[in-house]
C-alpha positions in Angstrom: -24.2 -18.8 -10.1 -27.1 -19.8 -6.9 -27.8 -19.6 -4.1 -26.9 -22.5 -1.5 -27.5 -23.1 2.6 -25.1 -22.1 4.1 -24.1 -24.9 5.8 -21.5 -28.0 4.9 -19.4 -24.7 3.2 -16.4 -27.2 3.0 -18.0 -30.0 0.9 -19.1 -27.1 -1.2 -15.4 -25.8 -1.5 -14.8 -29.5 -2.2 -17.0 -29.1 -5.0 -15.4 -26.4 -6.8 -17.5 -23.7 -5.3 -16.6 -20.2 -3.7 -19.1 -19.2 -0.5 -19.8 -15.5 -1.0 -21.3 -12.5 0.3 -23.5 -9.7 -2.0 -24.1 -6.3 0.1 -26.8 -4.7 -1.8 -29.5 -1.6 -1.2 -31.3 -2.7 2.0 -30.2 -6.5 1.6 -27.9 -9.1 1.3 -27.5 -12.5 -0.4 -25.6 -15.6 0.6 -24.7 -17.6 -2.6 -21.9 -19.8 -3.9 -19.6 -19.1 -7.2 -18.5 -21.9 -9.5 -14.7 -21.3 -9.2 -13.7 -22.2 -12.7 -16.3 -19.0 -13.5 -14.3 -16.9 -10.9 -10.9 -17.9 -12.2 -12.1 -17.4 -16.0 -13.4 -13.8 -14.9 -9.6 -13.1 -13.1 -7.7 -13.2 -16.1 -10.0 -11.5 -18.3 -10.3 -8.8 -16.0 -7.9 -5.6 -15.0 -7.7 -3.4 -12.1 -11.1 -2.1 -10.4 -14.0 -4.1 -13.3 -17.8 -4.0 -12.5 -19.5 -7.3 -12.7 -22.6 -8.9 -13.8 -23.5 -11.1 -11.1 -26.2 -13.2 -12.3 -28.2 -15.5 -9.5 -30.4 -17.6 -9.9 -31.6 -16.9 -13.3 -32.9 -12.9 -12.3 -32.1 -10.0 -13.7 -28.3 -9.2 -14.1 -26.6 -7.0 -10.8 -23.9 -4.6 -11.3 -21.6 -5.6 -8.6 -18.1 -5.1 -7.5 -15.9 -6.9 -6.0 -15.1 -5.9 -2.6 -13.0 -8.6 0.3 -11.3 -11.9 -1.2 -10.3 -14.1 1.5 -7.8 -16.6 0.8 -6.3 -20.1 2.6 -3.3 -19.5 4.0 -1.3 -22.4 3.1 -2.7 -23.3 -0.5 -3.8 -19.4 -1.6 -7.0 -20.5 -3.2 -10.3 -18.3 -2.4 -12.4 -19.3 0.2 -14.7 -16.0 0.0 -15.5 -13.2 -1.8 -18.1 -10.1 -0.9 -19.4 -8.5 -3.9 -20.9 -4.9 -3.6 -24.1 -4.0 -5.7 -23.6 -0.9 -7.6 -26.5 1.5 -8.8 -25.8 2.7 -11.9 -27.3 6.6 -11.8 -25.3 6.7 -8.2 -22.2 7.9 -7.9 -19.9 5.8 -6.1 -16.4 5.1 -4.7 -13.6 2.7 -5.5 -10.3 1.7 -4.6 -8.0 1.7 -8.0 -4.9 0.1 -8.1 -1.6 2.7 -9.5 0.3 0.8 -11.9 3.8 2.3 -12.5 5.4 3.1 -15.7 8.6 4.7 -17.2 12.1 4.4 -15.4 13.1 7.3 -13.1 16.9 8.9 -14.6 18.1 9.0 -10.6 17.4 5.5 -10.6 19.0 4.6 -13.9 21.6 6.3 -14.0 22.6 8.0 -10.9 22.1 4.5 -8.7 18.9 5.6 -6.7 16.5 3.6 -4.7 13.1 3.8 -5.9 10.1 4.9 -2.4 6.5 3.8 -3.9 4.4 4.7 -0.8 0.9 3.8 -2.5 -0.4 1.1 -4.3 -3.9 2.3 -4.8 -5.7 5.5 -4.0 -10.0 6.3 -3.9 -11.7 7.6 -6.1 -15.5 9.2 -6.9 -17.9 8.6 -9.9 -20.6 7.1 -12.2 -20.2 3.3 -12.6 -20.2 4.2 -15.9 -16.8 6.1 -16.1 -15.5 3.9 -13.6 -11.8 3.4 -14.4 -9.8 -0.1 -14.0 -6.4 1.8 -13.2 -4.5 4.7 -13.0 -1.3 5.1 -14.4 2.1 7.2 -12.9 4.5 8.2 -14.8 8.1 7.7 -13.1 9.9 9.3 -16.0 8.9 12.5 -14.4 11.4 11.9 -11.5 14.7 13.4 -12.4 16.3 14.5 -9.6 16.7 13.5 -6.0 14.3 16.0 -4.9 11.4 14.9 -6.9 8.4 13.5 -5.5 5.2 12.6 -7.3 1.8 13.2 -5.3 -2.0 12.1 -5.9 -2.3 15.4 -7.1 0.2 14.4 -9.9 -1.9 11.7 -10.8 -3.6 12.0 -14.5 -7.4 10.9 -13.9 -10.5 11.9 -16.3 -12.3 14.9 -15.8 -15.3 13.2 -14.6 -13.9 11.4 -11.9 -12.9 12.9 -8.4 -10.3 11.9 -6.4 -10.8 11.2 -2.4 -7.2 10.2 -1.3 -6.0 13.4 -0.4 -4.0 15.6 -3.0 -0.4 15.8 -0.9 -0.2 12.6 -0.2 3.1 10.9 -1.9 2.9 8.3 -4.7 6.6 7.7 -5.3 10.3 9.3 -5.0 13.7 8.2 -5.2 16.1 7.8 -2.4 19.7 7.7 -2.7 21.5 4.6 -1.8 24.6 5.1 0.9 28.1 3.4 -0.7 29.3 0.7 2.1 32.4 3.4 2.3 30.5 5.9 3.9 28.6 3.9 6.3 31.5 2.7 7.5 33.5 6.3 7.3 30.2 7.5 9.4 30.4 4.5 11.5 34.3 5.3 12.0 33.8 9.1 12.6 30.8 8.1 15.6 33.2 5.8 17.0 36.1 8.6 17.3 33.4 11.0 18.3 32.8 8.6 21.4 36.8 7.8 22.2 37.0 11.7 22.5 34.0 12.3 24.5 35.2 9.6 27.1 39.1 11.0 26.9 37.6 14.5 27.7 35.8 13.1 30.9 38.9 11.2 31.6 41.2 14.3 31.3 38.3 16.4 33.3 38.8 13.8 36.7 42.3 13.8 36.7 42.4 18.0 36.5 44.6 19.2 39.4 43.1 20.7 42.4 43.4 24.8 42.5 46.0 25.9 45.5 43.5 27.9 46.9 41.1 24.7 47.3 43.5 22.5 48.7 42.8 23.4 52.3 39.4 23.4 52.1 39.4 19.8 50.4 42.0 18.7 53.6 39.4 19.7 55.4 36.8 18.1 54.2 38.6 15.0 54.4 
């Protein structure tokens, strides 16, 4: 890895290289990433990994990797921002939730299954910095069942910033094309009767005692 101008970025994509950005303690770097290094790190790596970014021949930075923009059409990276980490500082990280287990509602009593978060925050030492977490959906027997962050089985030494009532997952249950359309049916009823009542509440006779005072009128 080096640093580069920043200029000509596309004949530098051209040459296998990624432009990117590293935010560190009071400064930041422009440098470019040899893709095939990039590519080779993605699928070594799992979840939320700290990095040894290495530039220009200096010492070794912890770094992780924040924003990955990609090109719409092809999908390949175009840019990455890496963030340096100090190792006796605590600090914060998005980790991905990675689902396990099959819910019984689902399985066997047909129910959809709600997962409302892919990733929650968390607090802590690089050094007990965790890749993923992992949620049980086993746990989810019935209907009413709902797993929250503070559900979520993390180490002792970590703190968790997403906020504890916040849901992870539940099951829905699905509704048979029958009773749609019986529901569908019964609104449509609901409406004939509505409109026969107003029909029926126009044609209601005039009272004897009003009729003069209606001639009247007229």
């Amino acid at each position: 890895m080096r640093t580069l101008p920043t200029a000509a970025l596309n004949e530098t994509r051209a040459q296998g290289l990624i432009p990117a950005e590293v935010y560190g303690h009071g400064k930041n770097q422009h440098i470019f990433i040899a893709a095939k290094d990039y590519e080779n790190f993605c699928k070594q790596a799992t979840g939320v990994t700290l990095v040894n970014l290495i530039v220009d021949g200096q010492e070794p930075l912890k770094v992780l990797i924040g924003e990955i923009q990609h090109e719409p059409i092809s999908g390949k990276v175009i840019h990455l921002d890496f963030k340096e980490i100090k190792m006796d500082e605590e600090m914060s990280a998005r980790v991905p939730l990675v689902f396990a287990g099959v819910s019984k509602v689902v399985k066997e009593m047909g129910g959809t299954m709600i997962k409302s978060l892919d990733e929650v925050e968390i607090s802590c030492l690089p050094d007990n910095l965790i890749g993923t977490i992992e949620v049980d959906l086993s746990v989810l027997i019935s209907f009413d069942d709902v797993i929250h962050v503070a559900d979520l089985k993390i180490p002792e030494n970590i703190t968790m910033v997403t906020e504890a009532n916040r849901v992870v997952a539940g099951v829905k249950a699905k509704i048979k094309k029958e009773v749609l359309e019986a529901m569908a049916a019964s609104g449509e009823e609901a409406k004939t009767a509505e409109v026969a009542k107003e029909g029926e509440a126009s044609a209601a006779p005039v009272p004897e005692e009003n009729k003069g005072e209606t001639a009247k009128s007229n």
